[in-house]
N, C-alpha and C positions, 0 to 999 in steps of 0.2 A: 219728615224724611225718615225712611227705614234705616235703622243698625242691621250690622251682621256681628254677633257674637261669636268668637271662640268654644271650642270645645273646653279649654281649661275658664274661661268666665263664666261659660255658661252652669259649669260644674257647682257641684251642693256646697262644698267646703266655699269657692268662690263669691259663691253668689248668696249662702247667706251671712258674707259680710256685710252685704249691702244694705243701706237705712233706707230704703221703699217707703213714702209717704205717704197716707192715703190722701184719697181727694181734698176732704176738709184741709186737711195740714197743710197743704199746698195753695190752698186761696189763700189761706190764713196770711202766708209768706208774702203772694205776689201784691197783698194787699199790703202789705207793711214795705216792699219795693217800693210800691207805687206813691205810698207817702212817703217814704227817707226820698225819693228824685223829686216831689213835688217841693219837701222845703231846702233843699237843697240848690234848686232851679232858679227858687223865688228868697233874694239875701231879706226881704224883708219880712217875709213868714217865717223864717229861720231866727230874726234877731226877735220878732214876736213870741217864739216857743221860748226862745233861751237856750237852742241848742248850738253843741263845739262843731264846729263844721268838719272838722279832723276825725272826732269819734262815729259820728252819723255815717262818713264817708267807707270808714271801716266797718262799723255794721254793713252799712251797703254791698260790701266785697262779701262778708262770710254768709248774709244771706242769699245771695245769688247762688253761691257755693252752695248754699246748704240747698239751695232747689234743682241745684242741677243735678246734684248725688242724688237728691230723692224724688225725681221723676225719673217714673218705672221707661223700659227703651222700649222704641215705636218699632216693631219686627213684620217682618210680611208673613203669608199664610207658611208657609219652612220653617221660619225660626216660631212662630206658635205653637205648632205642633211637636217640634223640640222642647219648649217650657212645657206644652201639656205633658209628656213622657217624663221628664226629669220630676214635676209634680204628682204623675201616680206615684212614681218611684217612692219619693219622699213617704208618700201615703205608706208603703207598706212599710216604712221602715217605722215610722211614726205608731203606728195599728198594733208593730208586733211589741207585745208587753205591756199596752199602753192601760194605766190605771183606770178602775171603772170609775164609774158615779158613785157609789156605794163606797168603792175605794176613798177615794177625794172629800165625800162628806162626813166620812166616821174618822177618820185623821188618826187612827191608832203609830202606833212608832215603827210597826210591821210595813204598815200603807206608807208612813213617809218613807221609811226606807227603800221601796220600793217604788216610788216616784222619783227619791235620787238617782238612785241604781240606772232606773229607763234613761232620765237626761242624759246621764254622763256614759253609758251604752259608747264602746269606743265604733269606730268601723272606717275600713279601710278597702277600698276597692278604685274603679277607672275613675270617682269624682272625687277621689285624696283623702288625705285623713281629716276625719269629722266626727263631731258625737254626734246624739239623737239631737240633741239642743240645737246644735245648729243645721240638723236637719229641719226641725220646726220655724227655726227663723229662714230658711231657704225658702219653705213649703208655702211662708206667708207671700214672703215676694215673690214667689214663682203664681201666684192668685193675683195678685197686685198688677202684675206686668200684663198679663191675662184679661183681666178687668179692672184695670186703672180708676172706672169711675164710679165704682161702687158705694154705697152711703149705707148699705147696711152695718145695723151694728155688732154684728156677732160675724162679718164679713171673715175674721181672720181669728176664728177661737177654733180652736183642735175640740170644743168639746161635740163637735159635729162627726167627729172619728170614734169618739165613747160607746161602747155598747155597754149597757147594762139589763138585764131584765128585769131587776127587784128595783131600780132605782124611785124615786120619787118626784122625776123632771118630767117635764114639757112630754107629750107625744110628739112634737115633732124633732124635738132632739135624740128621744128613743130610739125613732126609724131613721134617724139619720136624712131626716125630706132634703133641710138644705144644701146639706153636701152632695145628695144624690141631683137634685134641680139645678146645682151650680156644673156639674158636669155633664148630664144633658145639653145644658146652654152651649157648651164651649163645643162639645161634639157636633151641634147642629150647625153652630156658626161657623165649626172649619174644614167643615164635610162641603160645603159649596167654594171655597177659595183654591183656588191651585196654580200656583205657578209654571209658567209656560213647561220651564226644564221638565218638573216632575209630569207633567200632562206628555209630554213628546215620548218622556223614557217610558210611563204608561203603554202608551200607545205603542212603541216597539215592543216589548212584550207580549201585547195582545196579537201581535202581527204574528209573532213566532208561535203562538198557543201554549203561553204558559196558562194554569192552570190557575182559580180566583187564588185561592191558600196560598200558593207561590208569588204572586203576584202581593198580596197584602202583609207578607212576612219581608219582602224585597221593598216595601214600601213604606214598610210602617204605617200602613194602613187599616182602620177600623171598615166594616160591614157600608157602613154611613157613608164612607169617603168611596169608597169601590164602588158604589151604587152609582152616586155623583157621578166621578168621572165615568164610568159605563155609557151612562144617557149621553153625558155630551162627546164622547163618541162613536156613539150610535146616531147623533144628531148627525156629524160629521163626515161620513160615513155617505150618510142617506143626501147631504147635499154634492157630496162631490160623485156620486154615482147610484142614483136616485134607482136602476133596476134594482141593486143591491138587498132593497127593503122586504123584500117576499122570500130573497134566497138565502135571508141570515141562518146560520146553526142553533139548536137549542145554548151552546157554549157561549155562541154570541151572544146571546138574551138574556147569559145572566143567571137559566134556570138550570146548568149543571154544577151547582154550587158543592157536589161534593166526590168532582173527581181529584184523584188523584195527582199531588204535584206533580210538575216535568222536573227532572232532572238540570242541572244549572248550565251541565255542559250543550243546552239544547243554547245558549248565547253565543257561542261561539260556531253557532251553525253554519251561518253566508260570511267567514272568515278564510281569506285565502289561505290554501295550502303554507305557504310559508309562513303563515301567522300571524301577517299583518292584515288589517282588516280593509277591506276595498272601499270603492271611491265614497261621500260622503251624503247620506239620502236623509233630504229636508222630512222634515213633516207630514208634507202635503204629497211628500212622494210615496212616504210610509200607508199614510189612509189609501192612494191612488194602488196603489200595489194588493194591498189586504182581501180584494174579493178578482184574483186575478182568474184568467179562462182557462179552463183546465177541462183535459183530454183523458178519455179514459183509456186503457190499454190493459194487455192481459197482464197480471201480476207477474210478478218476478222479472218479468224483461230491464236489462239484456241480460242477463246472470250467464244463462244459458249461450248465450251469443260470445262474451268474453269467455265461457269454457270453453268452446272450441277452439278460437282462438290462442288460448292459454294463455290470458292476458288477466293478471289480477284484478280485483277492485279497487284498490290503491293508486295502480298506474293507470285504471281508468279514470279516476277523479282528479290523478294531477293533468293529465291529458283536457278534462272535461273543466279544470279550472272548479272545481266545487267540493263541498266537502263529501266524507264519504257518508256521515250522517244523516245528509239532503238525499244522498244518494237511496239508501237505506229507506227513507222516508215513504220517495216516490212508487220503489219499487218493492214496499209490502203491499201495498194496493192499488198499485195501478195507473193512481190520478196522480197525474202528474201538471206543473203548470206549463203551457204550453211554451214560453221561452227555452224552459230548461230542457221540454222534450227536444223542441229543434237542437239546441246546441248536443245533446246528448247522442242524437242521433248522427250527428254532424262526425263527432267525434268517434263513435261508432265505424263510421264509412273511411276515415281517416286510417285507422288502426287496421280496417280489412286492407285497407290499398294497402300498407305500406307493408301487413305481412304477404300482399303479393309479390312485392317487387324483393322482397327478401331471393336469395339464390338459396333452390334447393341445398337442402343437406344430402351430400351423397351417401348413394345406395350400399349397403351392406349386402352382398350374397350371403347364403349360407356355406356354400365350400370356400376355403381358402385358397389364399391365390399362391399359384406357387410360387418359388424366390431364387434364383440362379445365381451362383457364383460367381459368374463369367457372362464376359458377353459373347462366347462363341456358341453356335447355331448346335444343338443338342439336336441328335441322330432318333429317328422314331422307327422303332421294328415293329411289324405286324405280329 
């Protein structure tokens, strides 16, 4: 069964309270259950040990206890990708100042003092106050909850964070292999998992053309996971509108990896004028919309059509029910999607009627009219 963690448990002060058991420690336990209930079960394996059924039964309670606290939580592809982030995290903080090999095996009083120093490192930011110390006992369980069933035995040593060049260890602790190969792993394995939510809000994005960069800073997304979700749907795409597949954009494909963001206000695009957002569109409605039919027309129309008029663009978009950024959109180039041109046009024809049925404004002469005092009939001489 998946937990959903908090943002304050999930946090480094939090969370390296917690005593994460590695796998061994944990058989170790359910094996020692599994005997206290067998002679417990059985009174005459119990009188054969010589054991207090009172004591055994309270063992019984703190072991249970002790495996519940130290089995790491079951989280779906969200909350792992949350532990992977709060685990760089850790890494950097861990990295910076962190004693060499050289340091650690020459033990002079400079080196230890300087191992002190790094532990006790205070720091205070959105995951509370914490030193480095128990960001290293964070960094372990945030490994642990990650890969639970690990057997290696260096699974949880920082010395895979050590750089040294002069040192006199392992190559593979010099280059750092297993730290590098243990993140690898976790990237390939959560580069294919995604949860409906995040795969839908994906997908509106894509809908509106944000930009990859926008879209994986919005996401919290690595290269790996953008890639993922792309194909499937691109997959998606091509089953619910199979012409679709020859008239994709290079954007669509993935290969303009280095345009420029869209700006954020491009989300509140298809937001009604008054701010509330219109009726609510599935999924399928989103991919079924994404390669809609689109009309070319000469640029800038109607700009020119509400100049004459004297009708802003403002009051033509609440009239048109759309934003004026859609507005904006269609008519720097022309292509517009055919819905919007009907109603656009619609609205258009609206606006001329209704300035016909307007009553002239009356006429101004240029001479003035003249003004009588009186109403008696003024005498005219040739």
């Amino acid at each position: 069964m998946t937990e959903t963690l908090s943002e304050r448990e999930l946090s480094i002060e939090e969370y390296g309270k917690r005593s994460i058991l590695r796998s061994v420690q944990r058989q170790e336990l359910e094996r020692s259950i599994v005997g206290i209930e067998e002679r417990l079960a059985q009174p005459i394996l119990l009188e054969m040990t010589g054991g207090d059924k009172a004591a055994l039964e309270q063992q019984l309670v703190k072991e249970r206890e002790m495996l519940a606290r130290g089995t790491p939580p079951h989280l779906d592809a969200a909350g792992q990708r949350r532990v992977y982030t709060k685990m760089q995290k850790c890494e950097d903080i861990i990295v910076n100042g962190l004693p060499t090999f050289t340091m650690m095996e020459r033990g002079r009083p400079a080196d230890i003092d300087h191992h002190v120093a790094h532990e006790n490192a205070r720091h205070h930011d959105e995951d509370g106050h914490y030193s480095t110390k128990r960001a290293i006992l964070a960094w372990k369980n945030y490994r642990l909850t990650l890969d639970p069933h690990s057997i290696e035995p260096n699974f949880l040593s920082i010395a895979s964070l050590r750089t040294d060049t002069v040192r006199g260890n392992p190559t593979l602790f010099r280059k750092n292999y297993d730290h590098i190969k243990f993140r690898e792993y976790i990237e390939e394995n959560l580069a294919e998992q995604f949860d409906d939510e995040t795969y839908f809000l994906f997908c509106g994005l894509k809908v509106l053309e944000w930009a990859e960069v926008t879209i994986c800073r919005k996401l919290d997304w690595t290269q790996k996971m953008y890639d993922a979700a792309l194909a499937r749907w691109q997959k998606d795409v091509i089953k619910l509108n199979p012409q679709s597949s020859n008239g994709m954009s290079q954007h669509d494909r993935g290969e303009d990896k280095n345009a420029l963001p869209e700006p954020e206000e491009v989300e509140r695009a298809e937001m009604a004028p008054s701010g509330k957002r219109g009726p609510h569109r599935t999924p399928g409605g989103i991919l079924a919309k994404s390669y809609e039919p689109r009309v070319q027309i000469e640029p800038g129309w109607p700009r020119q059509e509400l100049k004459d008029l004297d009708v802003s663009i403002q009051t033509f978009c609440r009239e048109w029910r759309c934003s004026p950024t859609l507005f904006h959109k269609f008519a720097r180039d022309g292509k517009w999607v055919e819905r919007h041109l009907h109603t656009a046009r619609a609205t258009l024809a609206r606006l001329q009627k209704k300035r016909r049925l307007e009553p002239a404004p009356p006429r101004v002469s240029g001479e003035p009219e003249l003004v009588y005092d009186s109403t008696e009939p003024v005498a005219v001489t040739s």
